[in-house]
Structure formats: structure tokens, C-alpha cells
N, C-alpha and C positions, 0 to 999 in steps of 0.2 A: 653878709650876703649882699652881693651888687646886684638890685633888680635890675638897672640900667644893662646888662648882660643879656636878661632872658624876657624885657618887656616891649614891645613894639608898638610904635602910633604911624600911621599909614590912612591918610585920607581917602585913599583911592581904593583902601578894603575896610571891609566893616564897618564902614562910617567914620574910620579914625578912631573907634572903640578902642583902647591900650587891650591886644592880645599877649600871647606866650608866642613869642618868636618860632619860626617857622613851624607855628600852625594858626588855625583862624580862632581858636577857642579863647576866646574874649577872659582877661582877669578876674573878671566880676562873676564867671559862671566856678572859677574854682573857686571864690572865697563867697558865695551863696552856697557852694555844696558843703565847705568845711561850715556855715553857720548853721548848714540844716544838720551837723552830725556824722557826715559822711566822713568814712577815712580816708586820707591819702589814698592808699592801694585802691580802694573803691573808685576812686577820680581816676586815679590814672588806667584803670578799667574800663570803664565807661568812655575813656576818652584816652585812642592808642596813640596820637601824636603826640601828646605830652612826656615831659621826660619828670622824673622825679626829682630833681631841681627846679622846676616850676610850680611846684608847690611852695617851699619858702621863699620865691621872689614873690608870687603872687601875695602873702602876706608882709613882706617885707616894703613892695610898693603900696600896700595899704596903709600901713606905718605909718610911710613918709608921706602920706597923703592927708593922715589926720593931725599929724602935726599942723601943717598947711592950713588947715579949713576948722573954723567954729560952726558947729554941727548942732543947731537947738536938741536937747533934750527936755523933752515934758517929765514935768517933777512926780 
């Protein structure tokens, strides 16, 4: 999965928040819904602009995000 396809940073919307391309639904709200438990078909319910390949980019740019970054965890 190419996130670079379905992830967008745009200063001039959202703050430059990384959304799902041609819509404003921020990354961050699909992979808080998949960590509270929700399903896919649930997300893409709750939220009609999405397409269902924005859901595995949205995890796939989390991925390559924590590659990237050392993240403390408490022991």
C-alpha cells in the first residue's frame, strides 16, 4: 500500500493536519477509531467521504511514521 496516493498535507486546510485525500477527515481520526475498536465499515459510515482504501493507508502511513520517531514508553 502506497499511502503517498491517498495521504494529503495542505497548510492552507486543517492546519496541514495529514488528511485522506479529497476529504478533510484528518489520519489521526481513522487510526483513533481503529484503536478504540471500531470497524472499518463502521468508519467508513460514520464518515461518507472516505473510500475504503483509506483505511489501509491510514495505517500504512502510521507505519512509516513509527519507524521514523522513538516514542517513550513507560515500563
Amino acid at each position: 500500500m502506497n499511502w503517498r496516493e491517498h495521504v494529503w498535507i495542505d497548510a492552507a486546510r486543517m492546519h496541514g493536519t495529514p488528511c485522506m485525500k479529497g476529504t478533510r477527515v484528518p489520519v489521526h481520526v481513522i487510526l483513533d477509531n481503529l484503536a478504540a475498536g471500531e470497524t472499518p465499515e463502521t468508519i467508513l459510515d460514520q464518515y461518507p467521504s472516505l473510500r475504503p482504501e483509506h483505511i489501509p493507508a491510514a495505517l500504512a502511513f502510521a507505519a512509516e511514521l513509527a519507524h521514523e520517531r522513538v516514542v517513550p514508553i513507560p515500563a
